[in-house]
N, C-alpha and C positions, 0 to 999 in steps of 0.2 A: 491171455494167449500171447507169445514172443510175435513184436513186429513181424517178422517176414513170415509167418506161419498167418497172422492175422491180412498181410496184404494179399495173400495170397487166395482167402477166404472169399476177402471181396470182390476177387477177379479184377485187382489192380495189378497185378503182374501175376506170371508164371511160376510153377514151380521149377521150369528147366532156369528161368531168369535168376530166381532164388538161390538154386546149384551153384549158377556165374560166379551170381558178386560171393557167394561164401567163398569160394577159389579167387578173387579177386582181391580179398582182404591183404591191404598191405601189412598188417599186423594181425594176431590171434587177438589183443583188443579192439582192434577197431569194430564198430556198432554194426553190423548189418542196414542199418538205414542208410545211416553214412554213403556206406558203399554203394547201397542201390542210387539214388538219390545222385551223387557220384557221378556214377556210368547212364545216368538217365533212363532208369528203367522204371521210375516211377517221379510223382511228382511232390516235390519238398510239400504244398499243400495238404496235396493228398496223409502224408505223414502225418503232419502236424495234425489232423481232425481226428485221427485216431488217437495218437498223445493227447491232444484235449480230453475224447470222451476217456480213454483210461485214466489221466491226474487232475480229473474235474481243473484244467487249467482251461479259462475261457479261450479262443481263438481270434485273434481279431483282425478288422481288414482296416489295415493303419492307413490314413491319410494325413498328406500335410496338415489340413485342419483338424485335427485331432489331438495335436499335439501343443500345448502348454507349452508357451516360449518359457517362463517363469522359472518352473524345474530346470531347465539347461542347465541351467548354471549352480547348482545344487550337485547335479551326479558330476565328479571328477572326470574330463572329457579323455585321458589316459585307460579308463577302466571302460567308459563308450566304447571306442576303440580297438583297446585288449579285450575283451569279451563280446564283441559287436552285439551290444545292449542300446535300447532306445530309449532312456526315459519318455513317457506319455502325458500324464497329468498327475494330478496331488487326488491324495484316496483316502481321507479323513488324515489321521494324522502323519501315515504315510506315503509314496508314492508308489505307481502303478509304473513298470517297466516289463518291455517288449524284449521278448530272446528268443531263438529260433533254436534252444537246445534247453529242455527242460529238467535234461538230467546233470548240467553243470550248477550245484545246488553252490558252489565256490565262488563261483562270480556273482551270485546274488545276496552270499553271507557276506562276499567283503565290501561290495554296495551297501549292505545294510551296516555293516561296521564303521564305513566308511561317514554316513548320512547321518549316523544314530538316529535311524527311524526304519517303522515297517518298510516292508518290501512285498509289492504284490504282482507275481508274473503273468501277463500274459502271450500268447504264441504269437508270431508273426514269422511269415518267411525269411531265411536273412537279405537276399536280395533286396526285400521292403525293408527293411531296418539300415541297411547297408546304403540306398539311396537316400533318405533321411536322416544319417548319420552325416552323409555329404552334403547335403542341402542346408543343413543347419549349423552345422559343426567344421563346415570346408574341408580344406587338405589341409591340418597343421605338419610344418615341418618336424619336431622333433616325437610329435604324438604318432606321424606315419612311420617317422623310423622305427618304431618300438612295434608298430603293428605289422611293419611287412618281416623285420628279422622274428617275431614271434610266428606270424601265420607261414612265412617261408612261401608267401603267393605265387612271386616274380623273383627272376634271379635275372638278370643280363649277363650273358655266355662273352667272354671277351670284353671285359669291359675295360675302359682305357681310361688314362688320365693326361691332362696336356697341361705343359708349365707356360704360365702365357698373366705379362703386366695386362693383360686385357681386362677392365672390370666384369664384363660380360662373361667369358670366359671362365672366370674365379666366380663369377656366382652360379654358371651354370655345373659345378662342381660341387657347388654344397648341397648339406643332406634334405634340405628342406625342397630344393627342386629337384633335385634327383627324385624325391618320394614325388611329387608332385606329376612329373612324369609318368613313373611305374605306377600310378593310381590311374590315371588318362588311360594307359596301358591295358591293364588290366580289365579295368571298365570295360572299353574298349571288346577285348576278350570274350569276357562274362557275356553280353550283349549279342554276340553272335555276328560283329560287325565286318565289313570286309576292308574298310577303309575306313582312316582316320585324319579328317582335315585340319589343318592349323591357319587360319585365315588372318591375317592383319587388318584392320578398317583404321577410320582416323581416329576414332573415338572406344574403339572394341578391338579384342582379342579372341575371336572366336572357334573354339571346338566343335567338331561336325561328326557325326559318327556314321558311313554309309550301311545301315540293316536292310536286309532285304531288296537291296537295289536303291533304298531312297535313303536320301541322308535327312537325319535328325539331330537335333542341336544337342550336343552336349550338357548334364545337368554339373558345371564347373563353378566355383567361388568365383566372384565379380573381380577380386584382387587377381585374382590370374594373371588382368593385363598388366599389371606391373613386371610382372616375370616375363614378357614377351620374348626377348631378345635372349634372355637364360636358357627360356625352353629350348627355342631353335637352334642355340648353340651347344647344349649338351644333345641334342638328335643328330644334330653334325659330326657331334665328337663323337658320340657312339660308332655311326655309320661311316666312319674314317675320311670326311671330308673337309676340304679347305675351309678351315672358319676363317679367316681374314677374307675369303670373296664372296662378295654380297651382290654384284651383279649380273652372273652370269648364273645359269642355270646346272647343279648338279644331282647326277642322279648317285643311290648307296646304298647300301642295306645292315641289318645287326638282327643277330639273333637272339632270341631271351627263352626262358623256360619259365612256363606256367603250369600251375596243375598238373605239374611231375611230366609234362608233355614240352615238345622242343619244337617252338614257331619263329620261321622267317619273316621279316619285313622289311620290304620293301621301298625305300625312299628317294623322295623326289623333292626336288629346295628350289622353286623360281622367285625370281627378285618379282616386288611390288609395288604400287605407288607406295605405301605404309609399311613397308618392311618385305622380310621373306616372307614367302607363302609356302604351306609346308604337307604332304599329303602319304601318309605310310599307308602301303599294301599290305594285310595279315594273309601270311599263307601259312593256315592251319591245316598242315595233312590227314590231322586226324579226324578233323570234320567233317573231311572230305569223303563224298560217297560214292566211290568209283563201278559202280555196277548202274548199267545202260537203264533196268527198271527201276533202281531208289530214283533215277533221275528224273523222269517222267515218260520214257518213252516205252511204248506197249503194243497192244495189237499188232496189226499188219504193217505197222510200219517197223517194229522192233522185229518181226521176223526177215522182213526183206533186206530190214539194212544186215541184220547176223547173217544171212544168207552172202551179202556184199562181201565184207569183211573176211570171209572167207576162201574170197576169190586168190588166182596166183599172181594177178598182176592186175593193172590199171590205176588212176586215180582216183580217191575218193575226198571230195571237198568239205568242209564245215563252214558257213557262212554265217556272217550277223555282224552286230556291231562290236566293241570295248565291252568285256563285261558282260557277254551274252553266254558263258560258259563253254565256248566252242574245247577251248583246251581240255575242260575237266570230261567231254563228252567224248576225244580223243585218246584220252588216257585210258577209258570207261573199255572203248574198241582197244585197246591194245590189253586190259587187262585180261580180256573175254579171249583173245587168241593165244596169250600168249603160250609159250609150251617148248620144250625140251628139245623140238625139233626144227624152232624154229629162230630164227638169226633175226634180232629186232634193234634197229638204229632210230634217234632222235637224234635231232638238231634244235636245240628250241635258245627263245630268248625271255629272258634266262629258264633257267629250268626249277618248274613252279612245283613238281613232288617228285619225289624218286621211288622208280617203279623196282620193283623184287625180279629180276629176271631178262632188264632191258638196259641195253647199254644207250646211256644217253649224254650229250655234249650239248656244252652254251656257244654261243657267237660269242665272237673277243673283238670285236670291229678296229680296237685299236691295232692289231696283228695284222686285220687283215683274213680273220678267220669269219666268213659271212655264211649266209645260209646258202650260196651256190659253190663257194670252195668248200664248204666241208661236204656237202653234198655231193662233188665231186668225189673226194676222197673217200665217202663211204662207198662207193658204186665196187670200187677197189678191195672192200673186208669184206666182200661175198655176204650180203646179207637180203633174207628174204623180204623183210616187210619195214620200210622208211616214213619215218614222221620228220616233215620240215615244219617247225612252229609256225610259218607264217610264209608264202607267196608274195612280197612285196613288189619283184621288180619282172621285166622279160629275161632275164636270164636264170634267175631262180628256178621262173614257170618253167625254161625249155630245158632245163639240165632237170628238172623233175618230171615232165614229162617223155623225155629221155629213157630216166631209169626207167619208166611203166613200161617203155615200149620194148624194153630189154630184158623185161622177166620176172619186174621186181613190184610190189603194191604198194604205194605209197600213201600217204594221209596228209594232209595240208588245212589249212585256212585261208581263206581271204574275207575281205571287205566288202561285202554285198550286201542288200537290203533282204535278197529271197534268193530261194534256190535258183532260178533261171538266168536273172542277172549276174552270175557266175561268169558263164560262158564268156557273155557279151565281155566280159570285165577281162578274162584272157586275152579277146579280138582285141580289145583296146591298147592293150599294154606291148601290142607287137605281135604277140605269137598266131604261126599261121594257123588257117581253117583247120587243114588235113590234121592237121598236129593234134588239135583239141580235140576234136571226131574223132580221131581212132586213140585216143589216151584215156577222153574223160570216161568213167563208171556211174558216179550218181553227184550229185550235190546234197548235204542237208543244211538246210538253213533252221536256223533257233534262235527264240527269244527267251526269257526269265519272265515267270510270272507270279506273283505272291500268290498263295496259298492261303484260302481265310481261316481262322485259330479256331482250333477245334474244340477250345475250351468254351468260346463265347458265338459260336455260332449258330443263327437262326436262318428259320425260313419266311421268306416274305412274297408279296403279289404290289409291283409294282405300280404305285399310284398312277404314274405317269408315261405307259405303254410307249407312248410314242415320241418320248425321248429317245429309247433304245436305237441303235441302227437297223436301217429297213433288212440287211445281209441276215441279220440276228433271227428273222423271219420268228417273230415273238406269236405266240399264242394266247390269247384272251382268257384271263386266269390262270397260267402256267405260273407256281412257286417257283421262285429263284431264292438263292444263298446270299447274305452277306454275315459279317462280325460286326458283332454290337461294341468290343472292343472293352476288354479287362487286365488286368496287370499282367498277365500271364503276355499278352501281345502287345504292352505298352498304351493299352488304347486304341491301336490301330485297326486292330482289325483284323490284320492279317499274322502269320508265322510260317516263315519259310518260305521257299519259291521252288519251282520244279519246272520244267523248259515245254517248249511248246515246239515241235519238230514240224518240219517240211519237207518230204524226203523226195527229190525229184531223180528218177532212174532212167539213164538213157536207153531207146532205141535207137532203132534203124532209120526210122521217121526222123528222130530229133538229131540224130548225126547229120543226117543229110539237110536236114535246116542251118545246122550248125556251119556244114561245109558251104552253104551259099547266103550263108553271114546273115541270117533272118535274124529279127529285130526278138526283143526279148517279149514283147506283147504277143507276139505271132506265136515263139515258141510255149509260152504260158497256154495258149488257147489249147494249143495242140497238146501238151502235158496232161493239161487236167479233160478233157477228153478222151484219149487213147492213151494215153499212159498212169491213169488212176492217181494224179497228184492232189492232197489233199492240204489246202492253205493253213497257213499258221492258225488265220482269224478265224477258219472253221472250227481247227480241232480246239482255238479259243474257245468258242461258243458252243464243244459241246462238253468242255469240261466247266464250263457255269451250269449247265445243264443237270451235270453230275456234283453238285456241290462244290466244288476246289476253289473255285475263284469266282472271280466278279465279273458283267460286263464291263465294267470303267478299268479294269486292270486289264484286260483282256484288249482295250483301244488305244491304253496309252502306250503298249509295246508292239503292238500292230498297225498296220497303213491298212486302208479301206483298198 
């Protein structure tokens, strides 16, 4: 039976998913797995055990100690590489090699050509072959040139070249760090990362990769730290910044194209005891899940905020910290409204996706273009519905405030820990009672919470009850979730993150606390009493309830 007829069998995908990727085919040869695999509609795993039981090829679940240091050096690391093949061990008088495409019978004729000896395949994911490929084999410079102009991975959009006696300079130009880079990169990528750290110490060069909100160390060659000063100077030169200044802090960005898709990044360069420290933002549009339910919010709290958003005027806030996805939950509300009839302005710093149907501007601070003069000036283009990236100062707040009270519905962010200390946080920055009171609409406050891997997840009956928090109100034998933690999650445990919403809706009540400056405790009492507000840590604890997360992910992004 042809793969996608046979995944289909299994009820590993759709037949409408099957439709896709056949219309998804960048070529009339390309494989049907490929493509699903591809667009993630199913999992390379999952493939590969059907290809096992169809070419009686065993399947194997490669780990570092499985593999024979011995053979390395036997398979030509050029043809590793070009074929992302693993040698594994010696298998009488030939060896045993890992490939995660069983129908390139080429790359195992010219190994075996190559070796003059059998050749015995078996499957392995490429990602597993790909990360012990690196672990073993490093980043060679001229072995990566040959693999990234064959695979066509990474292409850097505008790339530049600087003439400079600088030795650092002239080595961070050659091909061997340039590949070095585009491989961090990549990785990077592949991994699903949001950030990527470049750390100096006295003794170390370290790579950090931020998944799921926590950073993990990079699996990079120990010689890396030799190139220290290279790396940092070709992400400078990418991202068009001063490489002779090494003491002051600059911020840049460069684009590159991966996987035929087009990603911004972000850069940031501060001086250190030990050198620069170095930290790229990836903004992957296409990862990005702009719809209010992929994100996690649902029930009554997803009909009330739709309900908001729909209003003609006022303020609606998003609150949290760096990196609690307030922006992408923003964007999520403007994709939901947006429409033919309606006149949609942003201001943001910088501008992290570009929406189909919204007119949007960055702040140029150096001009003189901030988020209350350009705020200013859109009041001016007759427009119905305003996103300011970010509320930082009193004048921001009252020229935004302003336009709500003039007709117009605006969207913002600040800096709060919850939805109520909102308020308090406008009273502090200047702006007066009346103002807030008759502006504000609702606050939502949000945090990011891992999600445990649905591959390796089990149910358990915690040993030790009373660990738990006493809020948690635990029941004597109640099954709770966690992940056992398998390749598919790195071991952690978890995959992915989805937000945990607070949605505080003003009254009558709460304006009139607002207008006689009631403290944010006082307000809280009264929200979650008469106004049906529902805490982060709750809807925390009742999505452990429901399988999704943990209690200890659910405390370390929430205050008791």
């Amino acid at each position: 039976m042809p793969i996608g007829e046979e995944l289909v069998a299994r009820g590993l995908i759709t037949p409408e998913q099957l439709a896709e990727a056949m219309a998804l085919r960048t070529s009339p040869t390309e494989r049907i797995d490929q493509v699903l695999i591809r667009n993630e509609f199913v999992r390379e795993r999952d493939v590969l055990e059907i290809f096992s039981e169809q070419l009686r090829i065993p399947l194997a679940d490669l780990k570092e100690g499985d593999i024979d240091r011995d053979v390395l050096k036997v398979v030509p690391s050029r043809l590793v590489h070009r074929y992302t093949l693993m040698p594994v061990c010696r298998n009488g008088k030939g060896l045993r090699i890992a490939t995660s495409d069983p129908y390139n019978m080429y790359a195992l004729d010219e190994v075996r050509t190559c070796i003059n000896a059998p050749v015995e395949p078996v499957l392995a994911p490429k990602s597993e072959i790909q990360k012990l490929i690196r672990q073993f084999y490093g980043v060679g410079g001229e072995v990566l040139q040959e693999l990234v102009d064959e695979s066509d991975e990474l292409q850097i959009l505008d790339d530049k070249r600087v003439e400079s006696e600088d030795i650092d300079i002239q080595l961070a130009q050659e091909a061997s760090v340039i590949k070095r880079v585009n491989e961090i990169l990549i990785e990077a990528i592949n991994q699903r990362a949001s950030d990527i750290h470049f750390e100096p110490f006295e003794a170390d060069f370290q790579v950090r990769y931020r998944i799921d909100g926590v950073l993990q160390v990079a699996n990079v060659p120990p010689e890396i730290r030799r190139f220290q000063n290279a790396i940092i100077s070709r992400i400078k030169i990418l991202s068009n910044l001063n490489i002779a200044e090494k003491r002051l802090p600059q911020d840049g960005g460069f684009k590159i194209k991966a996987h035929a898709r087009e990603i911004d990044l972000r850069v940031s360069v501060i001086p250190m005891a030990f050198g620069e420290g170095v930290v790229l933002r990836i903004l992957d549009r296409t990862s990005v899940r702009l719809e209010l339910p992929s994100l996690g919010m649902e029930g009554q709290t997803l009909e009330t905020f739709l309900e908001l958003i729909e209003r003609p005027h006022g303020i609606i806030l998003v609150t949290g910290p760096t990196g609690s996805g307030k922006t992408t939950t923003l964007y999520a509300a403007l994709r939901t409204i947006v429409s033919p009839e309606l006149k949609i302005l942003t201001i943001e710093d910088p501008i992290e996706y570009y929406l189909e149907g919204i007119n949007q501007t960055s702040v140029i601070p150096k001009i003189g273009l901030t988020f209350a003069r350009a705020l200013r000036s859109f009041l001016r283009h007759d427009p119905d519905v305003v996103l300011v990236g970010e509320i930082r100062d009193k004048e921001t707040a009252e020229v935004a405030i302003n336009a709500s009270l003039t007709g117009h519905l605006v969207f913002s962010t600040l800096h709060t820990n919850d939805a109520v200390t909102a308020t308090t946080r406008l009273l502090d920055m200047g702006v007066e009672p009346f103002l807030v009171s008759s502006s504000l609409e609702a606050v939502l406050a949000q945090r990011l919470v891992r999600t445990i891997c649905k591959h390796c997840k089990e149910k358990y009956i915690p040993d030790n009850p009373a660990a738990l928090p006493a809020d948690f109100e635990y029941q004597k034998g109640e099954p709770l979730w966690r992940g056992k933690g398998c390749k598919d999650c790195r071991n952690t445990g978890f995959s992915g993150r989805r937000a945990l919403y607070e949605l505080l809706v003003m009254n009558d009540e709460l304006r009139e606390m607002v207008l006689n400056r009631a403290s944010a405790s006082r307000l809280l009492e009264v929200a979650r009493k008469k106004g049906g507000l529902v805490l982060m840590r709750d809807e925390g604890w009742r999505l452990c309830r429901a399988g999704l997360t943990t209690p200890a992910e659910v405390l370390r992004v929430t205050k008791a």
